[in-house]
C-alpha positions as CSV (number, residue, x, y, z in Angstrom):
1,X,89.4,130.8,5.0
2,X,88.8,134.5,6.6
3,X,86.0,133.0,8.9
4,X,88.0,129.9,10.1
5,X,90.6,132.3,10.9
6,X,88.2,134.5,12.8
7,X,86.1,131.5,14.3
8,X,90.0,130.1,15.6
9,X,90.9,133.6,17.2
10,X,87.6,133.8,18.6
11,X,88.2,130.5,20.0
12,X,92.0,131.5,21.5
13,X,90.6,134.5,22.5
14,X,87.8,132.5,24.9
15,X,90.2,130.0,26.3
16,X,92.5,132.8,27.3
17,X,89.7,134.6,28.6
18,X,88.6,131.4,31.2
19,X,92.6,131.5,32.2
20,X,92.8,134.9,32.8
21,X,89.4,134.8,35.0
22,X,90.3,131.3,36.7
23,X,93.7,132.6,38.1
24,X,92.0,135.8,39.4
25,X,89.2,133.9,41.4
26,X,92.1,130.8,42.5
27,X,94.7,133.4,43.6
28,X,91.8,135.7,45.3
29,X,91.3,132.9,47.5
30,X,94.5,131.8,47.4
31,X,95.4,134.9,49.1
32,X,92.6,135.3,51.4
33,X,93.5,131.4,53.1
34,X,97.1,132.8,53.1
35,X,96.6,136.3,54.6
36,X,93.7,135.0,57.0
37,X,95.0,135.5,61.0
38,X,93.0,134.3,64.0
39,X,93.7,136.8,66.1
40,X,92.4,139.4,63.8
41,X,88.8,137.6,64.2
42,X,89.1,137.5,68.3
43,X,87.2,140.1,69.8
44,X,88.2,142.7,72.4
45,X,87.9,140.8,75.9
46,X,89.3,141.6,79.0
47,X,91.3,138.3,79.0
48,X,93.0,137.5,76.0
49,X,95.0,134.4,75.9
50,X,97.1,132.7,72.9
51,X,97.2,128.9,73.7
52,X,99.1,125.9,72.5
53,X,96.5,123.7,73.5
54,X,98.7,119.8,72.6
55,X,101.3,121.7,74.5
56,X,99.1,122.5,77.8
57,X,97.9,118.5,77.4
58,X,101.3,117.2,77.6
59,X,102.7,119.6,80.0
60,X,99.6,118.8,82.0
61,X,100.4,115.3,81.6
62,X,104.1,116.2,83.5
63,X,102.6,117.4,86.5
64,X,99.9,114.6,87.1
65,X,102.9,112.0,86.5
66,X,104.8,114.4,89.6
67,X,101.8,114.3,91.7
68,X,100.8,110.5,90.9
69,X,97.5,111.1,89.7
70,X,97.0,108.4,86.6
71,X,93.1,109.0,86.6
72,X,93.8,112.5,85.3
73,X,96.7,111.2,83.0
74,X,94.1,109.2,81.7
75,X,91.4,112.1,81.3
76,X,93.9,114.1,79.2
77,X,94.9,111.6,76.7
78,X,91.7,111.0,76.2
79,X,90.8,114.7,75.2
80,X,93.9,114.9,73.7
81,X,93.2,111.5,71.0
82,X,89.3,113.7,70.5
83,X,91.0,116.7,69.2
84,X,94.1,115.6,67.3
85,X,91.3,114.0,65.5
86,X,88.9,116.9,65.5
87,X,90.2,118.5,62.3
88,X,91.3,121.9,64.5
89,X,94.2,123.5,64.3
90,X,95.1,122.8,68.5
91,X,98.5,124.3,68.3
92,X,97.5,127.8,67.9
93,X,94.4,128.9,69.7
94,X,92.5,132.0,71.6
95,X,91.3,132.2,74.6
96,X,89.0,135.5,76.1
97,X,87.1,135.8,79.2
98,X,84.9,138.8,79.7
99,X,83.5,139.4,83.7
100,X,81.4,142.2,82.4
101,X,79.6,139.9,80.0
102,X,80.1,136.8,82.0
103,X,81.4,134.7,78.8
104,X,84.5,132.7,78.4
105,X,85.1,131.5,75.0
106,X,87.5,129.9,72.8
107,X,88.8,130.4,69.1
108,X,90.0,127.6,67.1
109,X,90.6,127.6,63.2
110,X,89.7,124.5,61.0
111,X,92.4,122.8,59.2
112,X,90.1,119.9,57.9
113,X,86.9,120.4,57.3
114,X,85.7,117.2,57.1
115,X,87.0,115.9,60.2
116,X,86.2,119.0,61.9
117,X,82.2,118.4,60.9
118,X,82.6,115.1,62.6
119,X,84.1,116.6,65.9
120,X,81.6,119.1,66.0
121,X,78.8,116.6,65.5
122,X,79.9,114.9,68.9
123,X,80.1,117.6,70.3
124,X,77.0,119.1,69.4
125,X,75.5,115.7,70.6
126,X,77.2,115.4,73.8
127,X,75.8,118.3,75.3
128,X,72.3,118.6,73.7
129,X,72.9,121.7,71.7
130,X,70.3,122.9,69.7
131,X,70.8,124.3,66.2
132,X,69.7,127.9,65.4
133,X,71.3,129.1,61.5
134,X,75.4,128.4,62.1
135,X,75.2,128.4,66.2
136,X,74.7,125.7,68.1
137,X,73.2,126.8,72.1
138,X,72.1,124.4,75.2
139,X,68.3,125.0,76.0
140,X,69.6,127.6,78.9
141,X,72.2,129.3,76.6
142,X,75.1,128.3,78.9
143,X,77.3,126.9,76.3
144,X,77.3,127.0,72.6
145,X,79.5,127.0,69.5
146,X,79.3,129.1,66.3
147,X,80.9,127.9,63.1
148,X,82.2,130.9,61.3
149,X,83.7,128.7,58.0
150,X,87.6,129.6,59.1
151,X,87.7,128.7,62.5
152,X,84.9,127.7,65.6
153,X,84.1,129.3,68.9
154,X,83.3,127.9,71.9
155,X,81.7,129.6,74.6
156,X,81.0,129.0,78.1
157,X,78.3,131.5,80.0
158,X,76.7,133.7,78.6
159,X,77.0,133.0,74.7
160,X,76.9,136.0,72.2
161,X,75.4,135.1,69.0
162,X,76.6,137.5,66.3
163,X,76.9,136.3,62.7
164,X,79.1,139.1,61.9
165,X,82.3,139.4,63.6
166,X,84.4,143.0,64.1
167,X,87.9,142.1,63.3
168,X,90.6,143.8,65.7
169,X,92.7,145.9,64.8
170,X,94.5,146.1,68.3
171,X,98.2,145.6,67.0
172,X,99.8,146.0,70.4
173,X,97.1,143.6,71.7
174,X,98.0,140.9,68.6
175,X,101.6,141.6,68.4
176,X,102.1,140.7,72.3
177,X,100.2,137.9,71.8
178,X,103.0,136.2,69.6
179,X,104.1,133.5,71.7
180,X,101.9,130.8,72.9
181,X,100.4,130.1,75.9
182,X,100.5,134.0,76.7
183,X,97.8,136.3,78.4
184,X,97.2,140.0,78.4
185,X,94.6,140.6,81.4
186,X,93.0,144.5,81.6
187,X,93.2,145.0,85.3
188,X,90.8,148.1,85.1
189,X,87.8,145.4,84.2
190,X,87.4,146.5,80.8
191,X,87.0,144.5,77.6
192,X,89.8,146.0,75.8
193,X,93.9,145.4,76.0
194,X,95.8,149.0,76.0
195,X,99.2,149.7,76.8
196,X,98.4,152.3,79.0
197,X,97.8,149.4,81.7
198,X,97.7,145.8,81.2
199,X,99.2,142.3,82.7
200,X,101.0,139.8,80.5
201,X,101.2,136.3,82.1
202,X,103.0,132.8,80.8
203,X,104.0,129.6,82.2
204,X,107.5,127.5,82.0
205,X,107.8,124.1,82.8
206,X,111.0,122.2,83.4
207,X,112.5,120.9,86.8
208,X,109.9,123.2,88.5
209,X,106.7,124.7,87.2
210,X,106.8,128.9,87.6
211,X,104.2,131.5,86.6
212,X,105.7,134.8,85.4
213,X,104.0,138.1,85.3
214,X,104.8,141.8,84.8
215,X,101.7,144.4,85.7
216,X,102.3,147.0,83.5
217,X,100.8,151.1,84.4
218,X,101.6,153.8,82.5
219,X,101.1,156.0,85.2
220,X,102.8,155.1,87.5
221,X,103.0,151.6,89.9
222,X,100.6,151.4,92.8
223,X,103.0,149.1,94.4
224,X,105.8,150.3,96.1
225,X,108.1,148.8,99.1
226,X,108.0,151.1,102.4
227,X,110.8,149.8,104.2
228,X,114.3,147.9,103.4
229,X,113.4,145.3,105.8
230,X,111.1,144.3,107.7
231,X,110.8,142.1,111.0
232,X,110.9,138.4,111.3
233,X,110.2,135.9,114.0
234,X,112.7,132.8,113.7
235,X,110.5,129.3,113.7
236,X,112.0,126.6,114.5
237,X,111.8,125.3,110.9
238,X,110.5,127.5,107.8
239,X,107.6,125.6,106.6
240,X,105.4,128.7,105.9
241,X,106.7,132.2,105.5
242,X,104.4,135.3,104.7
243,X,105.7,139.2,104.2
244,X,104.0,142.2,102.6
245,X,106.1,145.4,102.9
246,X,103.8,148.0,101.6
247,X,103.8,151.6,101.0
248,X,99.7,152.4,101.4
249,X,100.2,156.1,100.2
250,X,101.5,155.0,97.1
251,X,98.8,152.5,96.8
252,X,95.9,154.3,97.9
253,X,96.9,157.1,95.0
254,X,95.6,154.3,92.3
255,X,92.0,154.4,90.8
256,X,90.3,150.9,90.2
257,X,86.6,151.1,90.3
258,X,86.6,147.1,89.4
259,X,89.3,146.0,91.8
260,X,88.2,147.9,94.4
261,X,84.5,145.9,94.2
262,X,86.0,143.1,94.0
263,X,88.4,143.2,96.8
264,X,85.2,144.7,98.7
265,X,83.3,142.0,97.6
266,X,86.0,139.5,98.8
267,X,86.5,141.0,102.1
268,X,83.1,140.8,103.1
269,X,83.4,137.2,103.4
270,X,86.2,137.3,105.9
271,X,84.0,139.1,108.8
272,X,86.3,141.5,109.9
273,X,86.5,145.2,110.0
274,X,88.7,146.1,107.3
275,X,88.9,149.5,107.3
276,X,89.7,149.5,110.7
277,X,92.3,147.1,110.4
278,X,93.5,149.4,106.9
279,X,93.5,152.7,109.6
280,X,95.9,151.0,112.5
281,X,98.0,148.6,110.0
282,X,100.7,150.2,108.5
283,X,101.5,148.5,105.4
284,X,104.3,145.8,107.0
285,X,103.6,142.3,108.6
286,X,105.1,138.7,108.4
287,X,104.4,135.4,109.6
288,X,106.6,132.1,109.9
289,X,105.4,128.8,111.2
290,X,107.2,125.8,111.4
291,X,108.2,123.1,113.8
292,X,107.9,123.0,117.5
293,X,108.4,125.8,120.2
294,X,109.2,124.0,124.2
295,X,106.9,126.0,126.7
296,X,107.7,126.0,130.4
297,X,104.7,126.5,133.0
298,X,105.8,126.9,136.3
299,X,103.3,125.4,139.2
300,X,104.4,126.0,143.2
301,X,103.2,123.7,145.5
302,X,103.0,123.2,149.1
303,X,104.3,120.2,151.1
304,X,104.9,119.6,154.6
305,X,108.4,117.9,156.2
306,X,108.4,115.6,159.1
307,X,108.5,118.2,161.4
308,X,105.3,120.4,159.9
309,X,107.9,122.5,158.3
310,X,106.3,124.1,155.3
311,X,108.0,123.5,151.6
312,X,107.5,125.3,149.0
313,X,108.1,123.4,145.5
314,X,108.4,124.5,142.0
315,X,107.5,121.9,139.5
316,X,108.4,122.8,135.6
317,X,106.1,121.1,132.8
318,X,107.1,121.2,129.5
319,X,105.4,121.2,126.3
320,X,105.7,121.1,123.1
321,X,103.7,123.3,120.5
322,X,103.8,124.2,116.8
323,X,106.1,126.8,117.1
324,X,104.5,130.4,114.6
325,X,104.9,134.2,115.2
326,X,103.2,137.1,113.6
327,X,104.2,140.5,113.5
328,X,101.6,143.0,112.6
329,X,103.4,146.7,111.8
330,X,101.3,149.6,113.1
331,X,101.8,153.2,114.8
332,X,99.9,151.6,118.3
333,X,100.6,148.3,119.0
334,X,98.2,148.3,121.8
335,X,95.1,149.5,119.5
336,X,96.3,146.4,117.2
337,X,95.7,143.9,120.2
338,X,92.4,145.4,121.0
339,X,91.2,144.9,116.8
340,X,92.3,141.7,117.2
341,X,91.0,140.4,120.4
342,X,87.3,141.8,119.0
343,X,87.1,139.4,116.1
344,X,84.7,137.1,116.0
345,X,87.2,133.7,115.2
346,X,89.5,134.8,118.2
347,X,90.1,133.6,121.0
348,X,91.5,134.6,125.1
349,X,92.5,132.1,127.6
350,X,94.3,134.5,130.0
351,X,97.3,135.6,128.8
352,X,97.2,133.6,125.9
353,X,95.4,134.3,122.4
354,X,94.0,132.2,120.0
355,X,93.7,131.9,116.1
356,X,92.1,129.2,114.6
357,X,93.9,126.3,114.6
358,X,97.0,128.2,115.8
359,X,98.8,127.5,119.2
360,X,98.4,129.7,122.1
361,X,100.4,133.0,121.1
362,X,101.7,135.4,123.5
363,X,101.8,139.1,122.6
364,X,105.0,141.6,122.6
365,X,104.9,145.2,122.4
366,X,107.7,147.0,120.0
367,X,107.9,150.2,118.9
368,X,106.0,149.9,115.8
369,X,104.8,146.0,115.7
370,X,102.7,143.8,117.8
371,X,104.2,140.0,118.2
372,X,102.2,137.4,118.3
373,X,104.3,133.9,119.1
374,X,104.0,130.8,120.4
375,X,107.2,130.9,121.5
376,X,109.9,133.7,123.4
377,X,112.5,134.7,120.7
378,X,114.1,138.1,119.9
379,X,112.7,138.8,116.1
380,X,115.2,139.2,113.5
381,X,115.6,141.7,110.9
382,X,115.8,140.8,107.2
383,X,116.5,143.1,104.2
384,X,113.7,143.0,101.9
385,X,113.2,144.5,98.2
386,X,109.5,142.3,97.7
387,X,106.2,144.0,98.1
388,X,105.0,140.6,98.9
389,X,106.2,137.1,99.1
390,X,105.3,133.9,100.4
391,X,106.9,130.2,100.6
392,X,105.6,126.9,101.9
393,X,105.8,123.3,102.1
394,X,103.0,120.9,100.9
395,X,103.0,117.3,101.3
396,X,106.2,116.5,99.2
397,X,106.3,120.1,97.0
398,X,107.6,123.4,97.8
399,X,106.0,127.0,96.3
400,X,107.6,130.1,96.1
401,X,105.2,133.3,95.0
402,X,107.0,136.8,94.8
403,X,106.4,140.8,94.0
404,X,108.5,143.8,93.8
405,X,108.6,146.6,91.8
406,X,111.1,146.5,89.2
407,X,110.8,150.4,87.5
408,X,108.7,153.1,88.1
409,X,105.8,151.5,85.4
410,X,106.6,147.6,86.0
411,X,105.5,145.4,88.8
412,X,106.8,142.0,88.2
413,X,105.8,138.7,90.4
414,X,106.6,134.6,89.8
415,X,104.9,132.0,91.6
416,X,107.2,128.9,91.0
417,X,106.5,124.9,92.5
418,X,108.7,122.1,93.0
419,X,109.4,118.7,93.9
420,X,111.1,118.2,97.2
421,X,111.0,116.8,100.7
422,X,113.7,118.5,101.9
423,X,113.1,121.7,101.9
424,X,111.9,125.3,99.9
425,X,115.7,125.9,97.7
């Protein structure tokens, strides 16, 4: 009897014992699937986006139905059947872009696994990657795509095979990253978010499509406005308008080693002498272009009565041209028109000057700006908060893109399109 009772406790005893070690291994990984984030296993990248990518499709979708391009419409649905069947979690994904490595990449977690080995089997396939342990690289390492078990990452460029990702613990970088289809940009070129300095950039779309931003510097804004207006010259119509009021003191106190190259960079490629223009310019200009100016030329001829009487006559020709004017703020107007008449693209035809593809312009002398216009109007003078902004008219669409400085840290700007024929609202 004393041994059954032993052999049945030693028996309750075991059972418990598989319980007891069963619930510590299902809750351990109960826990870990629960308390695993994405954004913790996104590396530190220059560009940091948080993407809703169904939401992008059908949004995409929208603006192809605006602009009445059904081969694209097509093309998305497509992509968008492959991965609402690729076993990924699309709603909530990661993009980063590094310049200094020269990689793009994107982080997706698996919610299927099955479904997802299937998707990545096509893919795999489709673009002739080659397998090496849980990566999967084209022959010139261009793109690629590393199964980490959670999630997937595809990369574009330069691919960086590690099998042992650093999480981030960059809380202000994760925690602004909350809602979707969100980027965080480090403006200094570096592959790391801080709050010292940083952009954060997201999309709307409803009647019109606008781009929001706010350009964030502890330090202190390099933008600032120089004056509280600036000069205009009335077009007929407004189908293009350009203004930058800038204060260059302000801007030329901010350190960027990587804007600066690549604004060099940039530059170069316009053949022009920038820092010339940068020494005469002085931080304010505009442009507006639209409809037609009338231009009179005036032609005297000579012509002879019936009694050899000479006759002078003055004969007016009219014509029409697109009807622009630029105004280009500086301390010497005159020292303007000679930077200008030296470039390369420019041309003179006597008292007339010529941009590419412009009409002939006519210069004015003010106090502090050079005109150039196509046509004889006073200029106007228009209050002005923006460090920059430009409208236009394209085909049947209107787009807006604004900046001003809105506190002594924050440098806000909105590019906004939207269906019209009319005109910009």
């Amino acid at each position: 009897m004393i041994g059954k009772s032993y052999l049945r406790l030693a028996i309750v005893f075991f059972v418990i014992l598989l319980c007891v070690i069963f619930y510590i291994f299902y809750s351990k990984d109960t826990n870990e699937k629960s308390t695993f984030k994405l954004v913790e296993h996104v590396p530190e990248r220059q560009v940091v986006g948080h993407l809703n990518i169904l939401k992008l499709l059908n949004d995409g979708k929208k603006v192809n139905r605006e602009l009445k391009l059904s081969g694209f419409i097509f093309y998305l649905n497509q992509v968008e059947e492959q991965l609402l069947n690729s076993g990924l979690k699309i709603e909530s994904s990661y993009f980063t872009y590094s310049d200094k490595i020269g990689e793009a990449a994107l982080y997706i977690e698996i919610d299927k696994k099955e479904k997802c080995d299937t998707f990545l089997k096509k893919f795999v396939n489709f673009y002739e990657l080659e397998k090496e342990g849980a990566s999967y690289t084209s022959s010139e390492e261009r793109v690629g795509v590393h199964d980490f078990g959670n999630y997937l990452v595809f990369s574009w460029g330069v691919f960086s095979k590690t099998d042992n990702p650093v999480l981030s613990h960059n809380d202000f970088r994760n925690k602004s990253l909350i809602n979707d289809n969100t980027f965080l940009i480090n403006p200094q070129g570096k592959d790391s978010i801080h709050k010292s300095e940083f952009i954060k950039t997201s999309y709307l779309l409803d009647s019109t499509l606008s781009f929001t931003g706010d350009w964030i510097v502890g330090s202190g804004q390099p933008f600032a406005s120089k004056r509280d207006t600036i000069s205009v010259y009335p077009s007929a119509k407004k189908e293009l308008f350009l203004a930058v009021n800038l204060d260059k003191t302000t801007f030329e106190n901010y350190q960027n080693v990587w804007l600066k190259n690549k604004f060099e960079k940039w530059i170069q490629k316009l053949n022009i002498n920038y820092n010339e223009f940068w020494s005469i310019w002085n931080g304010v200009m505009s442009l507006q272009h639209g409809g037609e100016s009338t231009l009179e030329k005036v032609t005297i001829t000579t012509e002879y009565d019936e009694n050899f009487n000479q006759i002078e006559k003055k004969n007016i020709t009219k014509t029409k041209v697109k009807d622009l004017g630029v105004i280009l703020g500086c301390g010497s107007p005159t020292n303007m028109y000679s930077f200008i008449k030296a470039q390369k693209n420019v041309k003179i035809k006597g008292k007339e000057l010529y941009f590419p593809l412009s009409p002939p312009l006519k210069k004015t002398f003010l106090d502090e700006s050079l005109v150039l216009s196509s046509g004889l109007k006073d200029v106007l003078s228009k209050p002005s908060d923006e460090i920059f902004k430009v409208e236009g008219i394209f085909s049947d669409f209107w787009f807006k893109l604004n900046g001003h400085k809105t506190s002594k840290e924050k440098f806000n700007f909105q590019l906004e399109v939207g269906s019209s024929k009319e005109a910009i609202p």
